[in-house]
C-alpha positions as CSV (number, residue, x, y, z in Angstrom):
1,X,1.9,-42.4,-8.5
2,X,0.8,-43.2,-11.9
3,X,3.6,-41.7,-14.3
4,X,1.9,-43.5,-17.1
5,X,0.8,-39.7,-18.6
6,X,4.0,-38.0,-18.2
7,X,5.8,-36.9,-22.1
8,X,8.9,-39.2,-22.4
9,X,10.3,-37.2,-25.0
10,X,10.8,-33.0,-25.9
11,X,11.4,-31.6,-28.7
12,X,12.3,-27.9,-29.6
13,X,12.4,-26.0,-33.1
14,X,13.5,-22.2,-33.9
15,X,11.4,-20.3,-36.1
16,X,13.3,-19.6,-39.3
17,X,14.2,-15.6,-38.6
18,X,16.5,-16.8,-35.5
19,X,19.1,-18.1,-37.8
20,X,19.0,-14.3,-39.2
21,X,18.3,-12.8,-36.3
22,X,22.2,-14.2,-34.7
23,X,23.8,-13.7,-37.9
24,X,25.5,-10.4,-36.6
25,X,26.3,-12.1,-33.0
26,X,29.5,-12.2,-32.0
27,X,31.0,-15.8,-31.5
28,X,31.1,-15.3,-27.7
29,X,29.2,-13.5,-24.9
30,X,31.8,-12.2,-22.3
31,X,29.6,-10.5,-19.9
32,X,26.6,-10.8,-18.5
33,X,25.6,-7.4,-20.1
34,X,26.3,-9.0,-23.8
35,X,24.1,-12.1,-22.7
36,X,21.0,-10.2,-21.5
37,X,21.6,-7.7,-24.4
38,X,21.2,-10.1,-26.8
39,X,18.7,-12.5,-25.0
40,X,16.2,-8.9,-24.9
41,X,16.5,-8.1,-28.5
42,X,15.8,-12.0,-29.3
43,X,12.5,-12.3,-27.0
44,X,12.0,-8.5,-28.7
45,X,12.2,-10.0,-32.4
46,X,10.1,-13.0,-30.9
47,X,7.1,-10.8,-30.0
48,X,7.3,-9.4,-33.3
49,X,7.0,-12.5,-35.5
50,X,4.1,-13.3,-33.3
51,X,6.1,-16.6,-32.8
52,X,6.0,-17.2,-28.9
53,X,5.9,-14.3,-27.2
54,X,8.3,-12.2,-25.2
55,X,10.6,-14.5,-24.3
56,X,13.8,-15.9,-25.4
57,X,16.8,-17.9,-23.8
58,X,20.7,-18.4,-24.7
59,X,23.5,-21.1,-23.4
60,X,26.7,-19.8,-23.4
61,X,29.9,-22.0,-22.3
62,X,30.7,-20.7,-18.6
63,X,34.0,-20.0,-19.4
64,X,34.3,-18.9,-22.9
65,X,30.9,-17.1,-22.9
66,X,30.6,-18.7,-26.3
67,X,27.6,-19.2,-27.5
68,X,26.3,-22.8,-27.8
């Protein structure tokens, strides 16, 4: 297989209204519930800026549910 095309690097930006948009987040996440909650009005937000669509992610520390 010639895996001379494949990207050796990623990269990954947030637009500037993210910062904003977690400013009123609490430090951590305990449930499930407050993950998806949040995740939903983040892709929400994204689809309005017109920055990426519907979709948003977060990474949360398994035990602490805080938010990395």
């Amino acid at each position: 297989m010639d895996a001379s095309a494949f990207a050796t690097t990623f990269g990954a930006h947030f637009p500037a209204w993210v910062l904003t948009g977690l400013a009123d987040a609490p430090e951590t996440l305990p449930t499930d519930e407050d993950r998806v909650r949040l995740t939903n009005r983040l892709a929400e937000r994204n689809h309005q800026e017109d920055t990426g669509g519907p979709f948003a992610a977060l990474v949360v520390e398994t035990g602490t549910g805080r938010l990395v």
